[in-house]
C-alpha positions, 0 to 999 in steps of 0.5 A, a space after each residue: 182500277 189502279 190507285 192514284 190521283 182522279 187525273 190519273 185514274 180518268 188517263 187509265 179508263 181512256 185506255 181501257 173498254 168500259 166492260 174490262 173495268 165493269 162500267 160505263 160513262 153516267 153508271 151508277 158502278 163508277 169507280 168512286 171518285 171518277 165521274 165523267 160525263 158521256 160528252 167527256 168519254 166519248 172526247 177521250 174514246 176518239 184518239 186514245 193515242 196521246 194517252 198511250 204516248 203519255 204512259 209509254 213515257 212514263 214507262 220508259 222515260 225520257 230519250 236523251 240526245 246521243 251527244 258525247 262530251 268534247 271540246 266545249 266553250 266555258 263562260 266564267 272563270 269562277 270554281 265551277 268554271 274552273 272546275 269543268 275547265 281544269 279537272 274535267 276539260 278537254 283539249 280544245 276547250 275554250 274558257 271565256 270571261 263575261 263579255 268575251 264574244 261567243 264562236 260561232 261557229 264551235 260545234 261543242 256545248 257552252 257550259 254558262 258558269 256565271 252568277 246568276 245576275 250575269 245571265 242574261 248578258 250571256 244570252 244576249 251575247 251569244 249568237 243565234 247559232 249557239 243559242 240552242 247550245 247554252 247549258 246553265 249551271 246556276 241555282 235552281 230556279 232561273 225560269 224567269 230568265 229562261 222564260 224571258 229569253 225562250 230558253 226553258 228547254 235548254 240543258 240545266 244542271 242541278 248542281 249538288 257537289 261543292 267546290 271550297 275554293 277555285 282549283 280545290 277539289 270537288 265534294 261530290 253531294 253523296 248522301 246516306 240517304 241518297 247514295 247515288 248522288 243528287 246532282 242532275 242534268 236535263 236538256 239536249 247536253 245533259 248526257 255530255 254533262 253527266 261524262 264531263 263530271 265523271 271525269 272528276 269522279 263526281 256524280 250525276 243523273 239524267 232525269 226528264 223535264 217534270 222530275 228535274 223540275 221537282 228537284 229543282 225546287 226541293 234544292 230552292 227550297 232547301 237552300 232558302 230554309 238553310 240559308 236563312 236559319 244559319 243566318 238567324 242563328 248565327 247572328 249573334 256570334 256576327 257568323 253565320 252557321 254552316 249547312 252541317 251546323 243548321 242540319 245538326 243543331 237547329 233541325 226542328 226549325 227545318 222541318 216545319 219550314 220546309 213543310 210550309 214552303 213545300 206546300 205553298 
């Protein structure tokens, strides 16, 4: 039997005969920590397909749209915006400001740079058709907002490369840990994102909805721990520390904060 957690382990049984694993629903050679009635082995025996559509995704992960990057509609004007729409764009691409009416009928992405407060004018905006084409480039965890609007399959971008100042170039978030990069798309675009920053050399991964998620919060959490440190200890001096600062001088204070979030 494979280690991992009960759930898990309760998954691979399903897909198994009981002789190859040596045991039977109610015997007393259960795997330790598997109990499972025989009402609930003969509901998993009944159709074994969801468990085997389930570990074939894990297995070869996610399927991507085939949708290439191209023309695209670019909602805000600010430095990811201008980022997308002056080192990365193509000809055909349209920039809008907040407020300016959405096409209707453009084929292309709507890459939604705004801030996060600005959201949801954006979505009330558009029009249907282009509703399933939004991608969203703000912080992680716009779930409220997404939920409100059923939007949450929608493509997300996990943003982790900085701009310093509208029209500057990119800082790609290469790390010594992390050499591939960190940032991260999901969603019907996400493959269209992944070429549109490789045309300012920035990378980016395409990840499945459970393992965005998880990086999603890991950035949240990181961003709230950073933020609020550099501010705590930058208050004195009236400025506050920079990400670098926080990491290089103040990382005991980090770890134990991200732990307690991390677990909450």
């Amino acid at each position: 039997m494979p280690p991992g957690p009960p759930v898990l382990r309760v998954l691979v049984l399903a897909l198994v005969p009981a002789a190859a694993v040596g045991w039977h629903a109610g015997s007393a050679h259960a795997p330790r920590g598997v109990r499972v009635s025989r009402g609930a082995a003969r509901m998993m025996y009944s159709d074994s397909k969801p468990t085997i559509e389930y570990f074939d995704y894990l297995a070869n992960g996610e399927e991507f749209a085939d949708l290439n990057d191209g023309p695209s509609v670019i909602v805000g004007g600010g430095r990811i915006g201008d980022l997308l729409y002056n080192r990365c764009g193509w000809e055909g691409d349209i920039l809008l400001k907040r407020g300016d009416k959405i096409p209707a009928d453009f084929e292309g992405p709507v890459h939604v740079c705004t801030r996060n407060a600005d959201v949801a004018e954006v979505i009330e905006n558009c029009p249907d058709s282009k509703i399933d084409d939004l991608v969203f480039w703000q912080n992680p965890m716009m779930d409220p907002v997404l939920k409100k609007y059923a939007l949450v399959d929608n493509t997300q971008v996990n943003v982790y490369f900085a701009v310093p100042t509208k029209g500057a170039a990119p800082i790609d978030g290469i790390t010594a840990v992390n050499p591939e990069g960190l940032t991260s798309a999901t969603g019907k675009w996400a493959q269209a994102v992944m070429q549109r920053l490789a045309r300012a050399e920035l990378s980016c991964k395409l990840q499945n909805k459970r393992d965005f998620k998880r990086t999603n919060i890991e950035k949240h959490i990181w961003l709230c721990v950073f933020n609020v440190i550099g501010t705590a200890q930058g208050h004195a001096s009236g400025k506050k520390l920079t990400m670098g600062e926080v990491s290089r001088y103040h990382f005991k204070e980090v770890e134990p904060m991200v732990r307690q979030l991390g677990y909450s």
